[in-house]
C-alpha positions as CSV (number, residue, x, y, z in Angstrom):
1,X,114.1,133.2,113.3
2,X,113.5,129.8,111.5
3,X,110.3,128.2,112.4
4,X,110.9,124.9,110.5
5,X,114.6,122.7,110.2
6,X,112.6,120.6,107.6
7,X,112.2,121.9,103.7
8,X,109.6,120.0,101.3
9,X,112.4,118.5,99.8
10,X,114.2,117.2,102.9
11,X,110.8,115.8,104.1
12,X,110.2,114.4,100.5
13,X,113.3,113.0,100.6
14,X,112.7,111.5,103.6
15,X,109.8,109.6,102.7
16,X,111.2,108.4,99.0
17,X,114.1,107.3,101.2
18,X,111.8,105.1,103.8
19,X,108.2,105.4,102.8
20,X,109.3,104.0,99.3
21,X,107.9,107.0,97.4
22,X,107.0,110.8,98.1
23,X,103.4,110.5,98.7
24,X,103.3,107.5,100.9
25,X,103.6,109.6,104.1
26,X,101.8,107.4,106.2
27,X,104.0,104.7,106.1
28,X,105.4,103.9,109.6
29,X,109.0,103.5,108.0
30,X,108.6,107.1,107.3
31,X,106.9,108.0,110.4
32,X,109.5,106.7,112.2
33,X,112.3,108.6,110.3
34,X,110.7,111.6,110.4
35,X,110.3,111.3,113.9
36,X,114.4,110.7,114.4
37,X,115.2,113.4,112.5
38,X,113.2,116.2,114.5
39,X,114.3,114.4,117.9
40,X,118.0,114.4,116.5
41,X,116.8,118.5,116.0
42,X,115.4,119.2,119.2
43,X,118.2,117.2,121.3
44,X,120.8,119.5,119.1
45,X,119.2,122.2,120.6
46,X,118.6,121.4,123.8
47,X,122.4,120.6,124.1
48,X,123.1,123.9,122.6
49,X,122.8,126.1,125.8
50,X,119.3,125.6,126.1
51,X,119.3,123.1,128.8
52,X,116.3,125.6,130.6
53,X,114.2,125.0,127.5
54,X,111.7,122.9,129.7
55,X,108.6,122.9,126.9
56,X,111.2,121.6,124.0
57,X,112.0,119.2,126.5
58,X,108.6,118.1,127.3
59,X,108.1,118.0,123.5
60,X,111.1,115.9,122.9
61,X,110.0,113.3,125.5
62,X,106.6,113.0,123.9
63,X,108.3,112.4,120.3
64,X,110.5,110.1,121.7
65,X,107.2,107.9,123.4
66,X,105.4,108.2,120.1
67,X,108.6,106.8,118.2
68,X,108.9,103.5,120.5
69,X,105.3,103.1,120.1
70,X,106.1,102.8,116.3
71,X,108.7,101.1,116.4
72,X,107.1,98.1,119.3
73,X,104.4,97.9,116.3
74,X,106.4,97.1,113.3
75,X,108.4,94.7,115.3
76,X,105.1,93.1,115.6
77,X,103.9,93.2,112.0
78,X,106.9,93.1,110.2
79,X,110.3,92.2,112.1
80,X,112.9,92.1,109.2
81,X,111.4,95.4,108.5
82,X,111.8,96.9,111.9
83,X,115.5,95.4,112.2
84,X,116.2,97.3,108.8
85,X,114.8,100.5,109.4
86,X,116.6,100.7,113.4
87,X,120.3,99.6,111.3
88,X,119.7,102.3,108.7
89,X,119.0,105.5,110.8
90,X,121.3,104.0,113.6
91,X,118.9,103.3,116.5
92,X,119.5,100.8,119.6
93,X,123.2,99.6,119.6
């Protein structure tokens, strides 16, 4: 059984990608992305014959409540920022 989807490199990746280098990890860009790509996960499997999966699903809501928090506060601090990040990992049509 796999406990993790994400490798260091994927997550390092991740946060060279949108935290503008490996180690800024606290950067809400990065956050943010991480956050999509575990909520892209879990919906996956959820989808995937797990619809009884009640605790994932509880999980999935609180990432997703954590994620619009994020995102309401860069479109607060830094708007061109937020309008960026929501157009590159395809958020809001």
């Amino acid at each position: 059984m796999q406990m993790s989807h994400f490798t260091a490199e994927k997550k390092a990746n991740i946060f060279k990608t949108y935290g503008g280098s490996e180690t800024n990890t606290g950067s809400i860009e990065a956050q943010i992305a991480m956050l999509t790509e575990r909520i892209n996960h879990i919906s996956n499997h959820l989808k995937n014959n797990n619809k009884k999966d009640f605790s994932s699903n509880r999980g999935l809501m609180q990432m997703v409540g954590r994620r619009k928090r994020l995102l309401q506060y860069l479109s607060h601090k830094n708007l061109t920022s937020y309008r960026s990040l929501i157009e590159k990992l395809g958020l809001r049509k």
